[in-house]
C-alpha positions in Angstrom: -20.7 2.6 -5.6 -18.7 0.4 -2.6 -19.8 -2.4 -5.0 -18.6 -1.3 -8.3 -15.3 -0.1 -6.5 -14.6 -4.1 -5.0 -15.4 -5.6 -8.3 -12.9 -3.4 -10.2 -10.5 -3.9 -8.0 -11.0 -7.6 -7.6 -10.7 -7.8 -11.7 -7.7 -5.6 -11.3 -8.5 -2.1 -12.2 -7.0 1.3 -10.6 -9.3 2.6 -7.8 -9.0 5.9 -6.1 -9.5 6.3 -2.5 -9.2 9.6 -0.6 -8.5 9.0 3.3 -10.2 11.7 5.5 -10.0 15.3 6.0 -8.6 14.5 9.5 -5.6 12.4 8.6 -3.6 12.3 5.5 -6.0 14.1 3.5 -4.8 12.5 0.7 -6.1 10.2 -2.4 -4.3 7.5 -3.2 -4.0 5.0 -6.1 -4.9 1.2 -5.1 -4.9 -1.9 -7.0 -4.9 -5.4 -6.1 -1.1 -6.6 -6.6 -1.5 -9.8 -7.8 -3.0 -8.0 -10.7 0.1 -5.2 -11.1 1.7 -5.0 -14.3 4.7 -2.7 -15.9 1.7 -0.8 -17.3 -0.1 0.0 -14.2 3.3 1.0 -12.2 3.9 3.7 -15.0 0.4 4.9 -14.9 1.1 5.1 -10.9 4.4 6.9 -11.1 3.1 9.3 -14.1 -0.5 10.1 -12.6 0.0 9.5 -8.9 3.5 10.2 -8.2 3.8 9.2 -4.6 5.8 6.7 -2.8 4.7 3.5 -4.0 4.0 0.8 -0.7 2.8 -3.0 -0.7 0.3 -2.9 1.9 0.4 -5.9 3.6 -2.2 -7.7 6.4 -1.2 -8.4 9.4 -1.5 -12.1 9.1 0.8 -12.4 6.1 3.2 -10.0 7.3 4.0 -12.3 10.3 3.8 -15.4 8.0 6.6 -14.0 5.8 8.4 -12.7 9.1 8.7 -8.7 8.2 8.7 -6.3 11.1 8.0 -2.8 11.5 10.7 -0.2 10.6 10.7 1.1 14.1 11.0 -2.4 15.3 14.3 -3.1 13.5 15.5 0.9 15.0 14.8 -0.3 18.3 16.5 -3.8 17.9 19.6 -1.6 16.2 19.5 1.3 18.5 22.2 0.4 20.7 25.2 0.1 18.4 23.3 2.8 16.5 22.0 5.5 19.4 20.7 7.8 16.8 18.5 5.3 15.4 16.8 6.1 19.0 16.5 9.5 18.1 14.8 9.3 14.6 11.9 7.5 16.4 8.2 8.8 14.7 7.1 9.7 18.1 5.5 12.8 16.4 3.7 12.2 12.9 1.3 14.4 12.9 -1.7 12.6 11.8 -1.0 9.0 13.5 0.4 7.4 16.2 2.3 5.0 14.5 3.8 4.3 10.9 3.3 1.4 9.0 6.5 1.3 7.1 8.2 -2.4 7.1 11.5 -3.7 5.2 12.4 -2.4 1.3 12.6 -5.5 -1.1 13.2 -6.2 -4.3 13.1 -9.4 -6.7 16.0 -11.7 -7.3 15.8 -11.3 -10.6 15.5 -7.9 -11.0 18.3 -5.7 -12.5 18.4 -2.0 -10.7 14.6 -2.7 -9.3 13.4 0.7 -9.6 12.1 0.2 -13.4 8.8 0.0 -14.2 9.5 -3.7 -15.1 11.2 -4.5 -12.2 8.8 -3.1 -10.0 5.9 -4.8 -11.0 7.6 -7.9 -11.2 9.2 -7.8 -7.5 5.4 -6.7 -6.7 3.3 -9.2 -8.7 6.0 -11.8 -7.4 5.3 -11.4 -4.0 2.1 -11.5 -4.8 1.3 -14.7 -5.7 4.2 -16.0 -3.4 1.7 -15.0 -0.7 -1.7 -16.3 -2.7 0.8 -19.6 -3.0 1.4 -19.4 0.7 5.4 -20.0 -0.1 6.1 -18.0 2.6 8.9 -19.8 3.3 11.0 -19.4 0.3 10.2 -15.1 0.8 14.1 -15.2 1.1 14.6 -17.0 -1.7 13.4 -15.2 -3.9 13.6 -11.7 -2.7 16.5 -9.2 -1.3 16.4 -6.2 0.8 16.9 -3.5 0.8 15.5 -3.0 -2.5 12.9 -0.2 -4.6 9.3 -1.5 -3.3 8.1 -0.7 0.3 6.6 -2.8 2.1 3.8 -1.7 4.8 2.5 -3.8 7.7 -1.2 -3.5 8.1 -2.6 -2.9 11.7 -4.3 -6.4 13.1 -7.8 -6.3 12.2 -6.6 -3.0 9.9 -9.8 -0.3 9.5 -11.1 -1.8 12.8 -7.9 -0.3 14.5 -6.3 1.9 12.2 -7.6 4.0 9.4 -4.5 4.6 6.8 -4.4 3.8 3.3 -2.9 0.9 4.2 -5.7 -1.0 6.2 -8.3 0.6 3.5 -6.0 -1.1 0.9 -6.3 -4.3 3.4 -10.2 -4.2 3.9 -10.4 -3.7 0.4 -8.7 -7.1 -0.4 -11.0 -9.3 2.4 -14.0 -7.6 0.7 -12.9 -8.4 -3.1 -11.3 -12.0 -1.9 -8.2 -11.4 -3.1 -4.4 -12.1 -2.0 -4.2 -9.5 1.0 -1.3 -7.8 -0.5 -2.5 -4.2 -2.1 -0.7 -1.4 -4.3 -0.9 2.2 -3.1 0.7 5.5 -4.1 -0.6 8.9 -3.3 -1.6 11.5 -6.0 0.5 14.8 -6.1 0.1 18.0 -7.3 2.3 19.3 -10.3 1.8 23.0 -9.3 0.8 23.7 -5.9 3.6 20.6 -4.9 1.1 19.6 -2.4 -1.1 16.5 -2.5 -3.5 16.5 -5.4 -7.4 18.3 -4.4 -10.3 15.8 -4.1 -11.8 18.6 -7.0 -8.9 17.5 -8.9 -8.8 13.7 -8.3 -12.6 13.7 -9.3 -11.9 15.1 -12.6 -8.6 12.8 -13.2 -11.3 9.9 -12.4 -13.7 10.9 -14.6 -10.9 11.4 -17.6 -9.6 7.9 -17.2 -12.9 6.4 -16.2 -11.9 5.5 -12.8 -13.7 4.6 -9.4 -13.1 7.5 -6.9 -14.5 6.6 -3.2 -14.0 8.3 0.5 -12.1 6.1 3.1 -15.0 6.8 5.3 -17.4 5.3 2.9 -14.9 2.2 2.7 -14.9 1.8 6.2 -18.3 2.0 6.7 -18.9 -0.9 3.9 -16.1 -2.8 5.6 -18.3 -3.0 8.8 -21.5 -4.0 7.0 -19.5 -6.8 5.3 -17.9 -8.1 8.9 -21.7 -8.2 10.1 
C-alpha cells in the first residue's frame, strides 16, 4: 500500500493520511504542491474543509528565511506583552506548533480564491524545486491566505504531525519538499471526520487512505 501511496502522490494525486489515535486523531488531505491546481484546492476546501498549510522541511524553510510563529511572538513580545501571553505552552496533543508566516502571491488578487491559492501554492513550489530562494520576497507578500508550516529537523524522526508525514512523504516520492495538507471535517457531528467515514470518502473517489503510523514505519525502512 506505502508504495502505491508515494507513487500517487509523486504523480500528483490526493492521498489521505490519518495521524494517530494519540495525537490529532485526525485524516488529513496531502498532495505534493508542485502538483496543486485550482481543481485540487476546491476538492480540498469542498471534501476536506480544514485549514489548508504548506508543509515545509526544515532545510528549505531556513533557505527561504521563515520562522516559527512563536518565534516572531517572542521577538514582538516586548512592545506587544500579550503576545507573551498567547504562547502555545498548552496544545494538547504536542509540545510545539508548527505554524510559520501567512503568504500570498504577488500576483494574486484577494488570495483566498481557489485560483489564487493554488497559484501562490504551486508558485512557491517550484520557487523552492528552482532553489530561487532568494527572490521568496519578490515574488510573495505576507500576510496573505496560505499557511505556511515549518517541518521539525529530520521531521517523523522527531516529530509526528501531519506536517513531517507530509515532509517524509516528499523525501520518499523525490519531490520538492513543500506538501499540501488540510484536515477532513465532519458536516454533522462538527468534529473531525471518522476514519469509518474517511475510508468510505476514499473508496468513492478512488483515493489512497494510509495510517501515519504505517508512514512512519516506511519512512524508517527507506532511511535504512
Amino acid at each position: 500500500m506505502i508504495k502505491d501511496v508515494i507513487k500517487a502522490f509523486k504523480d500528483g494525486e490526493i492521498v489521505l493520511i490519518f495521524d494517530n489515535e494519540n495525537r490529532e486523531r485526525e485524516t488529513d488531505m496531502i498532495i505534493a504542491a508542485e502538483h496543486m491546481t485550482p481543481e485540487h484546492m476546491t476538492t480540498i476546501r469542498n471534501d476536506a474543509g480544514g485549514l489548508v498549510c504548506v508543509p515545509i522541511s526544515s532545510e528549505v524553510s531556513d533557505k527561504l528565511g521563515i520562522p516559527f510563529m512563536t518565534d516572531i511572538m517572542e521577538a514582538a513580545t516586548p512592545e506587544y506583552p500579550v503576545l507573551g501571553e498567547l504562547s502555545p505552552t498548552d496544545i494538547p496533543y504536542d509540545e510545539k506548533s508548527a505554524f510559520s508566516i501567512t503568504v500570498n502571491h504577488r500576483k494574486t488578487f484577494t488570495g483566498i480564491t481557489d485560483n489564487d491559492r493554488a497559484c501562490t501554492i504551486k508558485e512557491l513550489a517550484l520557487l523552492c524545486k528552482n532553489e530561487d530562494y532568494s527572490s521568496f520576497g519578490k515574488y510573495f507578500r505576507a500576510p496573505g491566505h496560505v499557511t505556511l508550516l515549518r517541518a521539525a529537523k529530520e521531521h517523523v524522526l522527531k516529530r509526528q504531525g501531519h506536517t513531517e508525514m507530509s515532509i517524509a512523504l516528499t523525501e520518499m516520492a523525490e519531490t520538492t519538499p513543500v506538501a499540501v495538507c488540510c484536515e477532513m471535517m465532519d458536516d454533522k457531528s462538527g468534529g473531525s471526520m471518522t476514519t469509518d467515514d474517511v475510508a468510505k470518502y476514499a473508496e468513492k473517489e478512488g483515493l489512497l487512505f494510509i495510517s501515519g503510523d504505517d508512514l512512519i514505519k516506511a519512512y524508517h525502512k527507506f532511511k535504512k
